[in-house]
N, C-alpha and C positions, 0 to 999 in steps of 0.2 A: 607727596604723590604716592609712594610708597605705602603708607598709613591708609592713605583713602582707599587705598586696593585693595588692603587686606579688610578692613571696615569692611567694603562692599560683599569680601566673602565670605565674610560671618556673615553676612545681615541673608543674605541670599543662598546659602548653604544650606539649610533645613527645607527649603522648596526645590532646590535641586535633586535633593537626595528622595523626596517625593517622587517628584515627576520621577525622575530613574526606577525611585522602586514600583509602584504603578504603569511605568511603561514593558517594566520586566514581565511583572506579571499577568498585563493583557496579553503580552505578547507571548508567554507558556501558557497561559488557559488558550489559548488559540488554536495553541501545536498539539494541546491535547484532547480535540474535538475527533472522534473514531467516528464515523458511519459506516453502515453495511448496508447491503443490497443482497438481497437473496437472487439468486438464479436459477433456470428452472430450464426443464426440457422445452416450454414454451421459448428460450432465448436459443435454444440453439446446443443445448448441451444434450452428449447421446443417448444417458441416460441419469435418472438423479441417485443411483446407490453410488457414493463416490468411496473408493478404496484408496485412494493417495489424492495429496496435492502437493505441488511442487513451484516455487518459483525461480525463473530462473534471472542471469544479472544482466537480461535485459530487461525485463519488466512481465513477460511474461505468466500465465498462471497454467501450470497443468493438471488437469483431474484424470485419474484414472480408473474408470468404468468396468461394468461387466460389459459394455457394447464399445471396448476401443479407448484409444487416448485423444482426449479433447483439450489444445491449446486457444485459453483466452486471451483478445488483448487488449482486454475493458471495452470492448465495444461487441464484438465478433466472435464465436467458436469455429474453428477449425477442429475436423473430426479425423481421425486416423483409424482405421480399419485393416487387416491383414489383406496384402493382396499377393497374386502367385509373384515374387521380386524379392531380390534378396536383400534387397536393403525397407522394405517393410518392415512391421512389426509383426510377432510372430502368432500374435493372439490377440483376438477381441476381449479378455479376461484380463488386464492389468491393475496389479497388487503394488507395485513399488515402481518408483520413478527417481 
């Protein structure tokens, strides 16, 4: 019984080792498919000269404009503007985030 086990694993070892290495690497050419999408003042963003981006460890993405800070979150921008409050931001001109 013993014999016929190991027989079988020769006999079927070079197709396994296939299928693994072909299932390996559909499955990495997969993970390494990048797309972009451009965004634009038409989606919602406040302006297009963007001076930073920032993501943060939720998922979010921030640009920071001559016209305010814009958080994206892949669907939607939220615009941030100075307002009279002290927990605004201080300026429509944001360089670093």
């Amino acid at each position: 019984m013993l014999a016929l086990i190991k027989q079988t694993i020769l006999i079927y070892r070079p197709i396994i080792s296939l299928l693994l290495f072909f299932g390996c690497y559909l499955n990495l050419s997969a993970q390494n498919q990048i797309s972009f999408e451009r965004i634009s003042t038409n989606d919602g963003l406040s302006q297009s000269d963007i001076n930073a981006i920032y993501q943060d460890k939720t998922g979010f993405i921030w640009f920071g404009t001559h016209d305010g800070l814009n958080k994206f979150n892949g669907y939607n921008f939220t615009v941030y503007k100075p307002k009279k409050d002290e927990n605004s931001i201080s300026s429509n001109l944001i360089f670093s985030i």
